[in-house]
C-alpha positions in Angstrom: -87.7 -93.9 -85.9 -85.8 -91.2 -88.2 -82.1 -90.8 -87.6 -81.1 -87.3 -86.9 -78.7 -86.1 -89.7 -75.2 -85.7 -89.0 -74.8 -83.0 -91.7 -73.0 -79.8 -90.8 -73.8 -76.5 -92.5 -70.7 -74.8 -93.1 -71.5 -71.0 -93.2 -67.8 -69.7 -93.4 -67.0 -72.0 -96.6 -70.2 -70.6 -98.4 -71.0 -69.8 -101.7 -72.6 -66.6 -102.5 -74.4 -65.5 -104.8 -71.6 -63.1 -105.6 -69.2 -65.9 -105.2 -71.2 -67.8 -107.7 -71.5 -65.4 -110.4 -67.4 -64.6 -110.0 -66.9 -68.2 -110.4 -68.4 -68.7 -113.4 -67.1 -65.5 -114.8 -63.7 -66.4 -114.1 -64.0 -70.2 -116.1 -65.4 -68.6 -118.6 -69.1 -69.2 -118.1 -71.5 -67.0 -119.8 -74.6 -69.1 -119.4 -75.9 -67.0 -116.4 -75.8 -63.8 -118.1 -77.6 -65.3 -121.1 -80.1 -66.6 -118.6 -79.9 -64.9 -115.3 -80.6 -66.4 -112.3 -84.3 -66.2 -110.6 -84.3 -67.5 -107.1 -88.0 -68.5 -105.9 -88.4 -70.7 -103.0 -91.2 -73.3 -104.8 -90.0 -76.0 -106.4 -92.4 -75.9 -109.2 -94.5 -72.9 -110.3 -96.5 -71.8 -113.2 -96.1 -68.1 -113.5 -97.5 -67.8 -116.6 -96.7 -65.3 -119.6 -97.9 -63.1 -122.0 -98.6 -64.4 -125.3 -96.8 -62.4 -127.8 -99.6 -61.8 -129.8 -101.4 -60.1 -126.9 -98.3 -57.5 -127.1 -98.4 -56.6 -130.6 -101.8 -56.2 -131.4 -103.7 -53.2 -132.4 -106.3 -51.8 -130.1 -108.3 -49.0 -130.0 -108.2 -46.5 -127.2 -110.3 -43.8 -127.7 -113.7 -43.7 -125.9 -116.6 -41.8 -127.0 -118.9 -39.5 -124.4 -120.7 -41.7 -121.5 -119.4 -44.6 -123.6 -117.3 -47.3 -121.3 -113.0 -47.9 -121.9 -111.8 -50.9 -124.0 -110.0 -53.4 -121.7 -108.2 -56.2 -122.4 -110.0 -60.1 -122.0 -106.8 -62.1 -122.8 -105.4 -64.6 -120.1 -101.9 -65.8 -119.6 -100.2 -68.7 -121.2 -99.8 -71.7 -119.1 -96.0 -71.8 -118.5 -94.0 -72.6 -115.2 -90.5 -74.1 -114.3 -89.5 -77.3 -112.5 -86.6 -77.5 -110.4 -84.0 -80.4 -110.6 -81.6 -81.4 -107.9 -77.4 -81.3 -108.8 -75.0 -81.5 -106.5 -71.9 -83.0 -106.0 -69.0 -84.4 -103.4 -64.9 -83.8 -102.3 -63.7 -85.7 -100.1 -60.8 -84.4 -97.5 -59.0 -87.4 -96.4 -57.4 -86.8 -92.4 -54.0 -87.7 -93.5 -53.9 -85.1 -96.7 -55.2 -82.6 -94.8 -52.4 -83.0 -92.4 -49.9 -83.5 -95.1 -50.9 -80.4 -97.3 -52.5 -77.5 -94.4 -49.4 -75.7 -94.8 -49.6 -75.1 -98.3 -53.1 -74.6 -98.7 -56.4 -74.7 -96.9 -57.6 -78.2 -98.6 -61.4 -77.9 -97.2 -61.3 -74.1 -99.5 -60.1 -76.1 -102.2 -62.7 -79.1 -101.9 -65.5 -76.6 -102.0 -64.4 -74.5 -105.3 -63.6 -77.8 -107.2 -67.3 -79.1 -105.9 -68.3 -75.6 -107.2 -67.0 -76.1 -110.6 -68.4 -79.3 -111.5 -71.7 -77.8 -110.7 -70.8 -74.6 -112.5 -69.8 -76.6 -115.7 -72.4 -78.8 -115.6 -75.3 -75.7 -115.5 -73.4 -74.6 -118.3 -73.2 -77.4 -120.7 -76.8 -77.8 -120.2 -77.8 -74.2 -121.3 -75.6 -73.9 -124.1 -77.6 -76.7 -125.4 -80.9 -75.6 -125.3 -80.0 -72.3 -126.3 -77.8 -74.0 -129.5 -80.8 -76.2 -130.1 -82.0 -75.4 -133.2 -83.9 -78.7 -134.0 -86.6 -78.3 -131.3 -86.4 -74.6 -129.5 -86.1 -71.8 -132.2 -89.4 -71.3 -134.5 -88.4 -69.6 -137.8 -85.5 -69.3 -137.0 -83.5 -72.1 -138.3 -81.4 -70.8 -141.2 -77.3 -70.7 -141.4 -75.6 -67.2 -141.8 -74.8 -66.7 -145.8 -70.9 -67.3 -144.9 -68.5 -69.0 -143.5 -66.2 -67.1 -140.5 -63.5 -68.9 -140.6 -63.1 -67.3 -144.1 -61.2 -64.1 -143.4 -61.4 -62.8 -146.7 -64.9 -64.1 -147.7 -66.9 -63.9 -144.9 -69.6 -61.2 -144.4 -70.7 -61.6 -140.4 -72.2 -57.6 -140.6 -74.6 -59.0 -142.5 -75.5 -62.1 -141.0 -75.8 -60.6 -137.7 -78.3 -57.8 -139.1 -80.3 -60.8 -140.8 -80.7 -62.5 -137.1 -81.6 -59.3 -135.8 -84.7 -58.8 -138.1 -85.7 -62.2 -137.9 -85.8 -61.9 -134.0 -87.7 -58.5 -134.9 -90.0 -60.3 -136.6 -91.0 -62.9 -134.8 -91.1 -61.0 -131.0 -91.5 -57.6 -131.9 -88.9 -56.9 -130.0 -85.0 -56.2 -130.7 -82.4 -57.9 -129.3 -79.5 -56.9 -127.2 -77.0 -59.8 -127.3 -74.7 -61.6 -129.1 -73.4 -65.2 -127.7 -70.7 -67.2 -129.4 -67.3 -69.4 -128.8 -64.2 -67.7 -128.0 -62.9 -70.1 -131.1 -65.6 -68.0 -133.4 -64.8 -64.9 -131.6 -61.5 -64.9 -132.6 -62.2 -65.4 -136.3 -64.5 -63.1 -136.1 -62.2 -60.4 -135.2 -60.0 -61.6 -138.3 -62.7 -60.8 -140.4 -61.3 -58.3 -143.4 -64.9 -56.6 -143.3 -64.7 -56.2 -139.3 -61.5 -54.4 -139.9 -62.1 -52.2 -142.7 -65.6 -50.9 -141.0 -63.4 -50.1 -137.7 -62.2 -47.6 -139.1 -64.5 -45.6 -139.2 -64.4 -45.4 -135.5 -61.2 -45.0 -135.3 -59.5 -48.2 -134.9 -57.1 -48.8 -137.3 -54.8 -51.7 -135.4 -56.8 -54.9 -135.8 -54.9 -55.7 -132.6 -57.5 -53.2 -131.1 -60.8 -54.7 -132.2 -62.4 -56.2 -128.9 -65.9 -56.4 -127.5 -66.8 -53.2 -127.3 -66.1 -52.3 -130.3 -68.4 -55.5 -131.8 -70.9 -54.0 -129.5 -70.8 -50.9 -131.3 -70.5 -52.2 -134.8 -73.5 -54.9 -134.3 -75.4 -52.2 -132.3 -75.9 -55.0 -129.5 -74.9 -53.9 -125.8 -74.1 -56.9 -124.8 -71.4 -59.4 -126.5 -70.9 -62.5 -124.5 -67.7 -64.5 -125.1 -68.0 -68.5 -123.8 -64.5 -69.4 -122.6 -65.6 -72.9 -120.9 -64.3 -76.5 -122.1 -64.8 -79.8 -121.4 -62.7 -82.8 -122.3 -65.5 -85.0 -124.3 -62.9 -88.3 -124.5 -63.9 -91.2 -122.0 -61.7 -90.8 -118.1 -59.6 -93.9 -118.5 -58.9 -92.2 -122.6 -56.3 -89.1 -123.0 -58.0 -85.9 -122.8 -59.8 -84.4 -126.0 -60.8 -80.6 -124.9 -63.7 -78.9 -126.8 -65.6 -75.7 -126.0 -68.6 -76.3 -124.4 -70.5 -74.1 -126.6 -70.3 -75.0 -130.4 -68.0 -72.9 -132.3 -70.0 -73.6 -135.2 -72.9 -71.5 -134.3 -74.3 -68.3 -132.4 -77.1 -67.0 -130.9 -78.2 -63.4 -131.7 -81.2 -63.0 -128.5 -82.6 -60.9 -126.2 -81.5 -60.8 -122.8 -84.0 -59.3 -119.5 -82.7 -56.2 -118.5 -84.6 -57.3 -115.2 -83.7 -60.5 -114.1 -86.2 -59.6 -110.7 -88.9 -59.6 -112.8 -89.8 -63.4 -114.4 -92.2 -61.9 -117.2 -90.2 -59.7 -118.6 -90.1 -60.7 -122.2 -86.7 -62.5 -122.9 -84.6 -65.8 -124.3 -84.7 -67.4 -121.0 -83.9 -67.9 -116.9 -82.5 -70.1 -114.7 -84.7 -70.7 -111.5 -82.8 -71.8 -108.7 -85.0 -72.6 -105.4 -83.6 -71.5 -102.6 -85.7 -73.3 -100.5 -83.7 -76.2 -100.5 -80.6 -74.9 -99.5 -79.1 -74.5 -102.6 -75.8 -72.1 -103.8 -78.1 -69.4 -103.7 -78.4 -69.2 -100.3 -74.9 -69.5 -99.8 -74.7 -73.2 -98.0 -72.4 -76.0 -97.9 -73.1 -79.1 -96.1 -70.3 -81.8 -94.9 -70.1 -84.6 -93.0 -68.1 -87.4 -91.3 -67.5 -90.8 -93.2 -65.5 -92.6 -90.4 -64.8 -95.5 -93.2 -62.4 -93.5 -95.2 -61.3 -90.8 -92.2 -62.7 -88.1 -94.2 -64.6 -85.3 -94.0 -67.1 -85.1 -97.0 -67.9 -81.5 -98.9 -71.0 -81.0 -100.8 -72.0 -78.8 -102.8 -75.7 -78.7 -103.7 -77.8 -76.5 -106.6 -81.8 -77.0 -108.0 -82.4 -75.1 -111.1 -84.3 -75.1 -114.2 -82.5 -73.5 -117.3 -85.6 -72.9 -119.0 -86.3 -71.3 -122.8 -89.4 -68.7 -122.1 -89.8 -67.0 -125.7 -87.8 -69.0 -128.0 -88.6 -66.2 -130.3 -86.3 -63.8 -128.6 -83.6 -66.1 -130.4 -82.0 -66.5 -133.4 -79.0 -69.3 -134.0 -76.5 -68.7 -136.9 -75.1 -71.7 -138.3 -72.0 -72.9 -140.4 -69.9 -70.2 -139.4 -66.9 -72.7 -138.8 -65.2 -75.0 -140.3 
């Protein structure tokens, strides 16, 4: 017959969904705003979208007397998300617990750490399907004309307003948001034609020159800034930290306005079922492992990171070397 589990929910060690979002803010973790979070309590779902083309095209509206309206006969696209399981585990031996409660509380700092790795590990996984320019982005596969890194040389005004049109093109839509590196963001900010168009809103110390006034200048609200790293050299090897998200490259897209609302045209969502009792609901399991005298932490997430209109996109290449 089936054991009963000995898992514990632990409701006062949580994580929200505001505590979520703050977390990844805080490491520098933009992936959720390029892809907001959809929570659905299925598993797998085909929700189904509009093709592009059924947006665009012409039709005529007009009806003449006793005549019948137009109407539409198109049918949505087959397209749905499948959720995968991550989680992972912190251990709180007896002995360090006792040995360290004065100092801090050490079942707080099992859950953040166990929050992390999950965190980190969404991350990495949609910075590479939104950098994917192999499989993901149709027509839109072409390095910017320059090189960023260039101060004097490089002309990112114009590369930006090249991915704009091209997403234009493709979707019929404009975008809204700009994603690169903090390593390309601050080159960009060195750039001798960021500085010299600045001025015309006034900013004459380059010191100055932030987000919002890229926003303003690429006439894109939103200007998201990846701080995450990763050390990519083997655990027993000294550490080799990278960006997670490729300082070579950036992604000029459009982002939902509506993250409620899954067919809204945009890049992409992550859909995280609830149903499970993932992060989005706010639970943390632990339980007893009597072998070590430890109390075990888990932290458990299933999401899909999933491209919906890879049209929405546009990734810049070559911009650093």
């Amino acid at each position: 017959m089936p054991i009963p589990s000995t898992t514990l929910q632990r409701p006062d060690l949580g994580v929200t969904v505001e505590n979520f979002d703050l977390l990844s803010d805080r490491a520098g973790f933009v992936g959720t705003q390029v892809m907001p979070t959809f929570e659905t309590p299925l598993e797998v779902m085909n929700v189904g979208r509009i093709p592009l083309q059924e947006l665009l095209n012409n039709r005529e509206t007009s009806r003449a007397a006793r005549g019948a309206y137009n109407r539409s006969d198109w049918k949505f696209q087959d397209w749905g998300f499948a959720t995968k399981e991550n989680g992972w585990e912190e251990a709180v031996d007896d002995r360090e617990y006792k040995l360290y409660q004065r100092f801090f509380d050490a079942e707080v700092i099992a859950v953040k750490i166990a929050t992390d790795t999950i965190l980190r590990n969404m991350e990495k996984r949609i910075a590479a399907k939104l950098f994917d320019t192999a499989t993901i982005f149709t027509g839109a596969k072409t390095g910017a004309g320059s090189n960023w890194n260039v101060a004097g040389a490089s002309t990112p005004v114009e590369d930006i307003d090249t991915a704009k049109t091209a997403v234009w093109q493709n979707c019929g839509m404009w975008p809204n948001a700009l994603v690169l590196s903090r390593q390309l963001y601050l080159r960009l900010i060195r750039s001798a034609e960021i500085q010299s168009l600045v001025k015309f809103a006034g900013v004459t110390d380059p010191s100055n020159i932030n987000a919002s006034t890229l926003a303003q200048l690429f006439d894109l609200p939103k200007i998201l800034i990846a701080g995450g790293s990763q050390n990519t050299a083997n655990k027993a090897q000294s550490p080799v930290i990278a960006g997670i998200w490729d300082k070579t490259k950036a992604l000029v897209c459009r982002v939902t306005d509506s993250p409620e609302n899954p067919r809204d045209p945009c890049i992409g969502r992550t859909f995280n079922c609830v149903a499970t009792g993932g992060v989005a609901e706010g639970k943390v399991e632990m339980y007893r492992e009597d072998k070590t005298r430890s109390n075990i932490f888990r932290v458990r997430a299933e999401t899909d990171e999933t491209i919906m209109i890879p049209e929405c996109g546009y990734v810049l290449t070559g911009l650093f070397s």
